[in-house]
N, C-alpha and C positions, 0 to 999 in steps of 0.2 A: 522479435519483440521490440519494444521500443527501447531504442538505444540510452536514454537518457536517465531510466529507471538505472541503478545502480545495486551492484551486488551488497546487501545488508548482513549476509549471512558470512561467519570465517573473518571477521574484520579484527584488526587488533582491538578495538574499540567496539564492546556492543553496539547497537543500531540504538537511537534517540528516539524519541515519539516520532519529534517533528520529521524525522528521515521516514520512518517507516509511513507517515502521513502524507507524505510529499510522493514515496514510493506508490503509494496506493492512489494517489491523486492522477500523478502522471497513467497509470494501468486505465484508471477507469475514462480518464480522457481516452486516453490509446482507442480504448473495445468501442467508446461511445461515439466517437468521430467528433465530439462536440468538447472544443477547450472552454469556452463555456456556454454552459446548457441555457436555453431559454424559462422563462417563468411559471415554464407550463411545464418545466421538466425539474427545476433548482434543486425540488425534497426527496423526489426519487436520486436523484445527481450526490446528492450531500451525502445521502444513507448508503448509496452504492460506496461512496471514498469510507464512509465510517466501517461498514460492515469487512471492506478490505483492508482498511488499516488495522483491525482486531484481531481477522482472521490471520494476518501477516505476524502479529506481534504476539501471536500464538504459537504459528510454527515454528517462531524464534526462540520463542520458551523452549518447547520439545527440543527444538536441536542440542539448547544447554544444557537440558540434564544428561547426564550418563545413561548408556544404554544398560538394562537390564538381562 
């Protein structure tokens, strides 16, 4: 995986937006080959990082609570 994405999860400090955004940026650059995407690609590009940064700061949730 891309080496520069950093572990957000177990930190003494929960994970920031901006981290978890920056995580999700760097992933979809990663999968997409494109650090940045052309004109014809920007909306699909943007909504990939948003949809990752959500799903991310989702899993982050779940990790927090106590299992049941």
């Amino acid at each position: 995986m891309c080496r520069s994405i950093k572990t957000l999860h177990n930190a003494a400090v929960p994970a920031t937006d901006d981290e978890i955004r920056a995580a999700a940026l760097q992933y979809v650059r990663k999968i997409s080959g494109w650090r940045q995407p052309s004109k014809a690609h920007a909306d699909a590009f943007s909504a990939a990082v948003d949809e990752v940064a959500q799903a991310t700061a989702r899993l982050l949730q779940a990790a927090l609570r106590p299992a049941s």
